[in-house]
C-alpha positions as CSV (number, residue, x, y, z in Angstrom):
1,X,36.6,9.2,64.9
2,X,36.7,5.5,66.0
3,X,35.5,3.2,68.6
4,X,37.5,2.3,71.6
5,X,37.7,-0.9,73.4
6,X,39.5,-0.8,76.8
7,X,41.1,-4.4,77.5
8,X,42.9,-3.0,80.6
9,X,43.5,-6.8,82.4
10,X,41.1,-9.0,79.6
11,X,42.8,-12.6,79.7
12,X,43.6,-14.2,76.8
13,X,41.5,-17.2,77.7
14,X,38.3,-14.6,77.3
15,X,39.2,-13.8,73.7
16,X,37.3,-16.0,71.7
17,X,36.8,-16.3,67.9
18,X,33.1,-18.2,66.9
19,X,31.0,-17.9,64.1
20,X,27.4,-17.2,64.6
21,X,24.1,-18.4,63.3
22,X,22.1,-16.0,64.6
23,X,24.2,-13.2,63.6
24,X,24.5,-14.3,59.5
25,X,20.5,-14.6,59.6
26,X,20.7,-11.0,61.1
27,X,23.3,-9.9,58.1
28,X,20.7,-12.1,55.6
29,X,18.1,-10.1,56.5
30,X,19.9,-6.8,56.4
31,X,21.3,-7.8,53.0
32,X,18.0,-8.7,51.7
33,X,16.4,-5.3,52.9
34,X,19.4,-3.0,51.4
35,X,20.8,-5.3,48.3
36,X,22.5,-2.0,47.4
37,X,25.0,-2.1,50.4
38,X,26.1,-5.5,49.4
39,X,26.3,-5.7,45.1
40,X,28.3,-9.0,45.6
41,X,25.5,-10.2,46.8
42,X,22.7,-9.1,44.5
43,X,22.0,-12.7,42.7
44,X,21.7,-14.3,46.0
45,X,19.2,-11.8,47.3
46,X,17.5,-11.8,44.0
47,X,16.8,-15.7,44.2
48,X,16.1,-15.7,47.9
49,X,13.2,-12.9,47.2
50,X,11.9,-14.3,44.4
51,X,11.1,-17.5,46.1
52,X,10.1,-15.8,49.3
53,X,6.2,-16.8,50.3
54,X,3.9,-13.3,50.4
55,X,3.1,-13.2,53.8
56,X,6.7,-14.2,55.1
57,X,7.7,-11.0,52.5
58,X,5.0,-8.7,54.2
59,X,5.9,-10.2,57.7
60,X,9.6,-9.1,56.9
61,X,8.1,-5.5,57.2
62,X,6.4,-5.7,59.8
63,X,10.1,-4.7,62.3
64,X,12.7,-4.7,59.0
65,X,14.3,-1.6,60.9
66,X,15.9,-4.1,63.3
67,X,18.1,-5.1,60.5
68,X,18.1,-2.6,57.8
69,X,20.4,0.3,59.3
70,X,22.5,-2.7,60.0
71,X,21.4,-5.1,62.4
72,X,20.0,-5.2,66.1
73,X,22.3,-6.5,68.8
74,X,19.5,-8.7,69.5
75,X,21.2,-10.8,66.2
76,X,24.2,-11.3,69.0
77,X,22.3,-12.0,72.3
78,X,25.3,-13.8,74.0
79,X,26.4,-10.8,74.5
80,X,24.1,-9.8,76.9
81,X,24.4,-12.3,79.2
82,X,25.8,-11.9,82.6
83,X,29.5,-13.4,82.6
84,X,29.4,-13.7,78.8
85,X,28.9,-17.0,76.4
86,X,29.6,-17.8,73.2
87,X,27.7,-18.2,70.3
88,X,25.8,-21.1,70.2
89,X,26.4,-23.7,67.4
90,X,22.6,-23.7,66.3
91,X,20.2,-21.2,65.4
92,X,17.7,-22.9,68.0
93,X,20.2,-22.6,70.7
94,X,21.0,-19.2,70.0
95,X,17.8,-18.5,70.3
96,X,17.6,-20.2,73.2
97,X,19.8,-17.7,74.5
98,X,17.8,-14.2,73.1
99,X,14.9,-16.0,75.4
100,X,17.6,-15.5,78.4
101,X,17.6,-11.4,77.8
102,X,15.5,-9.3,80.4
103,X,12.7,-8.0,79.0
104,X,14.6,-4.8,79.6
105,X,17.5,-5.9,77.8
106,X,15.3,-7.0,74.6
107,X,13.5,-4.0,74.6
108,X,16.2,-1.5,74.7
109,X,18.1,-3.6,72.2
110,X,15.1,-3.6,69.6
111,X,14.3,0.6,70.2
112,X,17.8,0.8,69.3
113,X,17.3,1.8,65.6
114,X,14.3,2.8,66.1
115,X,14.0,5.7,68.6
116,X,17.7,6.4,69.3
117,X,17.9,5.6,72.8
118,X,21.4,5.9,74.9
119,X,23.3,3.3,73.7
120,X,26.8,2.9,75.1
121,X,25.9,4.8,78.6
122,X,23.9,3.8,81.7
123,X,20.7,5.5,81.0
124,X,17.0,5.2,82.3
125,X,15.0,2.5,80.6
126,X,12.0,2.4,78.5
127,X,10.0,-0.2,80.4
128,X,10.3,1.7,83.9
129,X,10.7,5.3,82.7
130,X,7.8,7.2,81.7
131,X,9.9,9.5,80.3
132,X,11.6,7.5,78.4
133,X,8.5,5.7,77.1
134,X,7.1,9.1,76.3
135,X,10.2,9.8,74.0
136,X,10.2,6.8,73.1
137,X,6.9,6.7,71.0
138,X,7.7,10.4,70.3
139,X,10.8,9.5,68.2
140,X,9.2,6.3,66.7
141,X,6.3,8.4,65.2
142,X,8.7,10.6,63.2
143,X,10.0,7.2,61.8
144,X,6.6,6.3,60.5
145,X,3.0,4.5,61.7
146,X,4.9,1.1,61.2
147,X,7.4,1.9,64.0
148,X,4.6,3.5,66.2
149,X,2.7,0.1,66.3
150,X,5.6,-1.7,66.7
151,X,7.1,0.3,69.4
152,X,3.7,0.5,71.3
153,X,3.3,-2.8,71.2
154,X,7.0,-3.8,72.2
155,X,6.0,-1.6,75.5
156,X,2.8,-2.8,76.4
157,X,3.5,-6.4,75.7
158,X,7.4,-7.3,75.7
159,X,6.7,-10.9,75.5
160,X,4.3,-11.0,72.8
161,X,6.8,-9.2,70.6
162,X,9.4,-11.8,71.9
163,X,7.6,-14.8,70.6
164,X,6.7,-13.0,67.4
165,X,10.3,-12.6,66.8
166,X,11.2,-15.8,67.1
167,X,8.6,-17.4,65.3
168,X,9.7,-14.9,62.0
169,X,13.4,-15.9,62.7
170,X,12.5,-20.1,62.6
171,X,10.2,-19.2,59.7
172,X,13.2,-17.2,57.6
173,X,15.3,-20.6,59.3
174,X,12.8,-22.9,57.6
175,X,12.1,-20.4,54.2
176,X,16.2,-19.4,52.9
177,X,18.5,-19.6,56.0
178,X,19.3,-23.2,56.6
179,X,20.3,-24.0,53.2
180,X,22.7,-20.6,53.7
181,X,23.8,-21.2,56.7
182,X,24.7,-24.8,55.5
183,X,26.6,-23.7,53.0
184,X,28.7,-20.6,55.1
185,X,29.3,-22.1,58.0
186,X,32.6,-24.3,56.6
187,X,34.3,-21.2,55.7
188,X,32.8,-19.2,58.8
189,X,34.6,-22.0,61.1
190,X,37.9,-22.4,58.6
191,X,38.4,-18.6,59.3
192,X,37.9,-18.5,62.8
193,X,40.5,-21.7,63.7
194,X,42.9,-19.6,62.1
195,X,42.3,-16.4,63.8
196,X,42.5,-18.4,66.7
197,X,45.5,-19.6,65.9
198,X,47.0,-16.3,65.3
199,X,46.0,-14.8,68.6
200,X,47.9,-18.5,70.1
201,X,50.5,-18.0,68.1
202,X,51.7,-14.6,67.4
203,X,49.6,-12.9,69.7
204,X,46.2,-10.8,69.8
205,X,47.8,-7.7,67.8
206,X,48.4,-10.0,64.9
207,X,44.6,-11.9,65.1
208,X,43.1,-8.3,65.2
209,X,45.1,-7.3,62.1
210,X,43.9,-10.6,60.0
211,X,40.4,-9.4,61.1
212,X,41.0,-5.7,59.6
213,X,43.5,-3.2,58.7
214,X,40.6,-0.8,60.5
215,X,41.3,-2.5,63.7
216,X,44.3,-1.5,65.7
217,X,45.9,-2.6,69.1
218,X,47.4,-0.4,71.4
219,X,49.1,-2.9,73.8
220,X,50.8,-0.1,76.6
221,X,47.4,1.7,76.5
222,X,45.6,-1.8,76.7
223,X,42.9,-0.1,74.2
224,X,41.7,-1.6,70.7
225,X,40.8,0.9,68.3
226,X,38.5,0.9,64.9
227,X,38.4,3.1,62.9
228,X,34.7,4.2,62.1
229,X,32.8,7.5,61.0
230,X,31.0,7.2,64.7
231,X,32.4,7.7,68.5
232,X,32.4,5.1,71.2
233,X,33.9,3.5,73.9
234,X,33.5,-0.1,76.2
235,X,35.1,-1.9,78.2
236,X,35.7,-5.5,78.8
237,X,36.0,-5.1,82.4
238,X,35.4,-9.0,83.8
239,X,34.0,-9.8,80.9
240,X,35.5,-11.3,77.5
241,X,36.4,-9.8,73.8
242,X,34.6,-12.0,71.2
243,X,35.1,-12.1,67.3
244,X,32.6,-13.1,65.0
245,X,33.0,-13.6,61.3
246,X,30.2,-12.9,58.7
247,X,30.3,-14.2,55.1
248,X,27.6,-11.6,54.1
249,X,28.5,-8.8,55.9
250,X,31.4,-6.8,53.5
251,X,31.7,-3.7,53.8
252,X,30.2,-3.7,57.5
253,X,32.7,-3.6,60.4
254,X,30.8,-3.6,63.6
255,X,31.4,-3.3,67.2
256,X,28.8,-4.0,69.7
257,X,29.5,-1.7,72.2
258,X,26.8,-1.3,74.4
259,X,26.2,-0.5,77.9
260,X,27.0,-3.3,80.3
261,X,27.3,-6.0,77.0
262,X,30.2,-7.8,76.2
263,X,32.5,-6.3,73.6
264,X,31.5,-7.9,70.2
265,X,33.9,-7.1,66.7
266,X,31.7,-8.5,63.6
267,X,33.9,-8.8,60.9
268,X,33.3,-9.3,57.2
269,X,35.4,-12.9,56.4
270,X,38.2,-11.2,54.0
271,X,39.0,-12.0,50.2
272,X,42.3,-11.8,48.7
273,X,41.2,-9.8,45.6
274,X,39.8,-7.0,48.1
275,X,42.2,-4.4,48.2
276,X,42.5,-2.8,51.9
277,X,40.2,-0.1,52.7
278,X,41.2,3.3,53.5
279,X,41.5,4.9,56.8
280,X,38.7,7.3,57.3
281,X,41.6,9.6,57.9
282,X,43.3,8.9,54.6
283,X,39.7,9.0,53.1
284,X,39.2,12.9,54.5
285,X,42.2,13.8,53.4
286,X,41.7,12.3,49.6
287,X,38.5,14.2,49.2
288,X,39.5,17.7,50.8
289,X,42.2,17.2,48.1
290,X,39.5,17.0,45.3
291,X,37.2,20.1,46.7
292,X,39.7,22.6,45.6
293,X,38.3,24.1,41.8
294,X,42.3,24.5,41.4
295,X,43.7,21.0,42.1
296,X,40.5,20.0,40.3
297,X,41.7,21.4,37.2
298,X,45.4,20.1,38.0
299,X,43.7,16.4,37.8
300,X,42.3,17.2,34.5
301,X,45.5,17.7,32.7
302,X,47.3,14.6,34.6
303,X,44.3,12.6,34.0
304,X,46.1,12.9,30.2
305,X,49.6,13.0,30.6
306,X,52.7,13.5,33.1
307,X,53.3,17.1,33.6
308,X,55.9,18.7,35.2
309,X,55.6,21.5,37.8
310,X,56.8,24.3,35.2
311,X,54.2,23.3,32.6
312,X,51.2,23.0,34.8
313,X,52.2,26.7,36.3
314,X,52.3,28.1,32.6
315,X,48.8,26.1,31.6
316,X,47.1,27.2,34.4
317,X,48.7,30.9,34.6
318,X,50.3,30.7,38.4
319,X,53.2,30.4,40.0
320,X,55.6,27.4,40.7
321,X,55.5,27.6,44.2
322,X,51.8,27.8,44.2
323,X,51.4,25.0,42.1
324,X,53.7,23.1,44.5
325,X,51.7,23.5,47.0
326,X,48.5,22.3,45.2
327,X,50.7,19.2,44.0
328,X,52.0,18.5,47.4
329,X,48.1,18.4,48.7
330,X,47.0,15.8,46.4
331,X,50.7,13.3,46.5
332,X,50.1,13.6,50.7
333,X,46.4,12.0,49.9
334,X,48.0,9.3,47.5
335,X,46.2,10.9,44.3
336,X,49.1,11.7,42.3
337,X,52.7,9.9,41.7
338,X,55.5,11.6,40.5
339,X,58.5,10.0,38.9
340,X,61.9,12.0,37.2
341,X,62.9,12.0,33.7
342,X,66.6,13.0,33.8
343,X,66.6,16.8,35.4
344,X,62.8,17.2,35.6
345,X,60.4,15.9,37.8
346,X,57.4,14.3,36.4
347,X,53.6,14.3,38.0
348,X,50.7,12.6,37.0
349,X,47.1,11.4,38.4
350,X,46.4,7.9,40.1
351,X,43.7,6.8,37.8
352,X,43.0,4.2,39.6
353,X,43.2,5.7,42.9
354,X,40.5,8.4,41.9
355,X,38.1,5.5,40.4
356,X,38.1,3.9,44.0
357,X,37.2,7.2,45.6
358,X,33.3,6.0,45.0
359,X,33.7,3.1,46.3
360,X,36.2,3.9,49.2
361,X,33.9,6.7,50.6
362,X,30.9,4.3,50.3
363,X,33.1,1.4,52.2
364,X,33.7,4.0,54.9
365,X,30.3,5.2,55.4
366,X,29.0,2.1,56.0
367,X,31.7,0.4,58.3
């Protein structure tokens, strides 16, 4: 699974790397709603919380599913605008440019957690569609009343929600952000002059690697691939390929992909101490290896000791070969590393290759 970027005849001159207010206040909020996503994080949300006023806290409520399953693509409006632009430098201008969205684009955009609507596909729309509007509500009462008032109201009166929104996003500006914001942004920019100068430099195969060992180029297929637990595909047709970083957005990698927007890759800004993730290939294939009662019981005698293929067939009553095979299942998923001891071969369990499998699968869910 993965999400595919065609780049069949982008220009070099339309790749651009650029932080993005707007889109850290959108990973603020999401961190802030789900603190357990982001445990690096947990003493910042805690303080930010605690000094929160009540009614901003109950106003964050009010349309949190906008940022809590990640965050809306209305965090990234440039996107959305016809031609493409960059982020702006301020959160005022950037939301400066969120007023420039249709109301068709906003609303779309904002029922996009909410009631699943097409995403990545030219599709009726909500504001023209009684169909759509019908479903629309429909799926936004099986999230709960809160999403039913909020998605009624976001049909009946786009612009009413639109200065709402705003007004919360200056508030949280005004409350936590700015003093965030002021302190990110310096490593935000450091890391995007030097994936710009990679993709000057060495070339956009190299930049894309420095964003993510997830994100792959395929230059004779002119098609960018990350690797996700999700399907999708855009194009950047006339349009442009931007990169923005995030300070707050580990383990999220994101690709705004929808229909008509310019291609956005969100990357978290990366740490040397963080080892690289795990393909969700690689990540399949490490817990098949585990579901198997035999190889199961393989890992709880090399947990303790090396073994060698003879003595694990006699503990556990089978064969050599068959034992082979079960060993040769968990070495191809990295799990086990063998070394010889004159004449025999010695196996014994990756301790701490198993003790990242928590982790790893919780990385790769939430990419």
């Amino acid at each position: 699974m993965s999400v595919d970027i065609d780049i069949t005849g982008l220009r070099r001159e339309r790749i651009a790397v650029v932080p993005s207010p707007l889109a850290e206040l959108g990973m603020a909020l999401h961190t802030l709603a789900e603190p357990g996503h982001h445990p690096g994080l947990q003493g910042w949300a805690t303080g930010v919380t605690a000094g929160l006023d009540a009614l901003l806290a109950d106003r964050m409520c009010e349309a949190d599913f906008l940022w809590r399953t990640t965050f809306s693509d209305l965090f990234l409006p440039c996107s959305g605008i016809a031609g493409g632009v960059l982020p702006a430098a301020t959160l005022t201008e950037e939301l400066d440019l969120l007023d420039r969205l249709s109301d068709e684009q906003f609303v779309d955009a904002a029922l996009e957690f909410t009631c699943a609507l097409t995403y990545d596909s030219q599709g009726p729309q909500a504001l023209s569609d009684p169909a759509v509007r019908g479903r629309a509500l429909e799926l936004a009462a099986s999230r709960g009343p809160q999403q039913v008032r909020f998605t009624k109201r976001l049909l009946e009166d786009p612009p009413s929600v639109r200065t709402w929104f705003r007004q919360f996003l200056e508030d949280c500006d005004e409350a936590f952000f700015a003093e965030t914001w002021a302190r990110l942004r310096h490593q935000l920019a450091a890391d995007a002059r030097h994936k710009t100068d990679l993709l000057r430099q060495k070339g956009l195969a190299e930049a894309l690697a420095a964003v993510s060992p997830m994100v792959t180029l395929d230059e004779e297929a002119g098609r960018i691939t990350v690797d996700k637990l999700t399907t999708g595909r855009t194009a950047t047709a006339d349009g442009g390929l931007l990169l923005v970083p995030t300070s707050l957005g580990r383990p999220h990698l994101m690709v705004l992909h929808r229909y008509r927007w310019q291609p956005v890759l969100h990357y978290p800004v990366g740490s040397p101490e963080w080892a690289a993730p795990p393909s969700v290939e690689q990540l399949t294939l490490r817990m098949s290896a585990l579901s198997h009662p035999v190889r199961m019981r393989l890992c709880r005698h090399l947990a303790r000791s090396a073994f060698t293929t003879g003595e694990l067939a006699k503990v556990q009553g089978m064969t050599a070969p068959e034992i082979s095979r079960h060993l040769g299942v968990l070495k191809k998923a990295g799990l086990i590393t063998t070394r010889r001891r004159g004449r025999y071969v010695l196996h014994q369990l990756d301790v701490s290759m198993v003790a990242r499998l928590g982790s790893d699968f919780l990385e790769g869910i939430l990419r």
